[in-house]
C-alpha positions in Angstrom: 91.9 96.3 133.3 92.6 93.9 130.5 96.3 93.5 129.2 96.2 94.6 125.5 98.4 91.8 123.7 100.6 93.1 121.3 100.0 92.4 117.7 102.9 90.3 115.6 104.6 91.5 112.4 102.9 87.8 110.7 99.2 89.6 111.8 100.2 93.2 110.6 101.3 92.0 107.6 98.4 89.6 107.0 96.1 92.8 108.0 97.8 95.2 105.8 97.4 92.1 102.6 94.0 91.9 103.3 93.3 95.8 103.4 95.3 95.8 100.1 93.2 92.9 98.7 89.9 94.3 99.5 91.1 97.3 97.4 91.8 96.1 94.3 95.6 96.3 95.1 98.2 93.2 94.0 100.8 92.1 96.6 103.8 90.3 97.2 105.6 89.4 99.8 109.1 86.8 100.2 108.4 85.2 103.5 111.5 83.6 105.5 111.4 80.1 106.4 113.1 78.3 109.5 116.1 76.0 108.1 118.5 74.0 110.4 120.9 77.1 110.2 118.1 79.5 111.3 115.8 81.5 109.3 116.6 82.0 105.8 114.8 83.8 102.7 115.1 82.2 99.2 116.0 84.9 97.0 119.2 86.0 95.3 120.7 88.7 94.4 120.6 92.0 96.7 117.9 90.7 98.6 118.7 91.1 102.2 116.9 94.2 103.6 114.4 94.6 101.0 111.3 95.9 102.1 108.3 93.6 103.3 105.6 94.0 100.8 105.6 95.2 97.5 102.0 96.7 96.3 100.7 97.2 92.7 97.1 99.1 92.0 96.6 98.4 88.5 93.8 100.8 87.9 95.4 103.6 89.8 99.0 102.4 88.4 100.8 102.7 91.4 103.6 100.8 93.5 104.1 101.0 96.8 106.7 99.2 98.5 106.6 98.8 102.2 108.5 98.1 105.0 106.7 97.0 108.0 107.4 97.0 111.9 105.5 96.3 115.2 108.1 97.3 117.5 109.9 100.6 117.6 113.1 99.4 116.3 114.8 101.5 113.5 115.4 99.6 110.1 118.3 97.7 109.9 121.4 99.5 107.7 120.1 96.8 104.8 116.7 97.6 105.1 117.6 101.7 104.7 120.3 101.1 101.7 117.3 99.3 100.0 114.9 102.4 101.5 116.7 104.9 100.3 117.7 103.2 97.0 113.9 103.1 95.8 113.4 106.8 97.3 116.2 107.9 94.9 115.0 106.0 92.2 111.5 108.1 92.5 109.7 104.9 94.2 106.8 105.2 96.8 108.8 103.8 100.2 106.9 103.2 103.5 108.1 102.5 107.3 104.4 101.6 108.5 104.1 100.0 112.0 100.1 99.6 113.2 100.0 103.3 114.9 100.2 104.2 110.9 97.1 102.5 110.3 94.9 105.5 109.3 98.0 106.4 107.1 97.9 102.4 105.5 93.8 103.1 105.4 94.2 106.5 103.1 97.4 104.7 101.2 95.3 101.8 100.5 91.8 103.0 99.9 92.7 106.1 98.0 90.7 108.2 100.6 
C-alpha cells in the first residue's frame, strides 16, 4: 500500500491561490522569509497572528480572510485575537485545513 505524503502549508496555500485565481477572486498573502535570527515577516503594526490569505471577489464584493493549517494544531492565541477581532468586526473568518476542501470549493466558486 503506498504511503500518502502529507501535503505542506506552502502547497495548500498555493492550491487554495490558484482555486481563488481561477475564480475571479484577488489574493494576498505576507509570506515569512528566513533571516539570520530565524524566520521573520516584514510588516508592522499588529501583524503577528494575522490570518494567511486575505481574499477579495470584486464582482460578488466579498472578503474573505483565511487562516490556513495542514496539521491539527489549534491557532496560536495571536492568530485567534486577530480571528476573533475580524468576526466581531462582521468579517468573513476561516480556519481551512485541506479536509475543508469541498468547503474552500463552495467558498470559492460560489457553488
Amino acid at each position: 500500500m503506498p504511503s500518502v505524503v502529507p501535503i505542506t502549508e506552502a502547497r495548500f496555500l498555493r492550491l487554495v491561490m490558484a482555486l481563488a485565481r481561477l475564480s475571479g477572486w484577488k489574493s494576498v498573502h505576507f509570506g515569512a522569509l528566513r533571516t539570520t535570527r530565524g524566520w521573520r515577516t516584514p510588516a508592522h503594526g499588529d501583524a503577528v497572528g494575522f490570518v494567511d490569505l486575505v481574499l477579495y471577489h470584486p464582482g460578488r464584493t466579498r472578503v474573505v480572510f483565511a487562516e490556513l493549517k495542514v496539521r491539527r494544531r489549534p491557532p496560536t492565541p495571536a492568530q485567534e485575537k486577530w480571528a476573533q477581532t475580524i468576526l466581531d468586526s462582521g468579517g468573513d473568518y476561516r480556519l481551512w485545513t485541506p479536509d475543508d476542501w469541498q468547503e474552500i470549493e463552495r467558498v470559492l466558486t460560489g457553488s
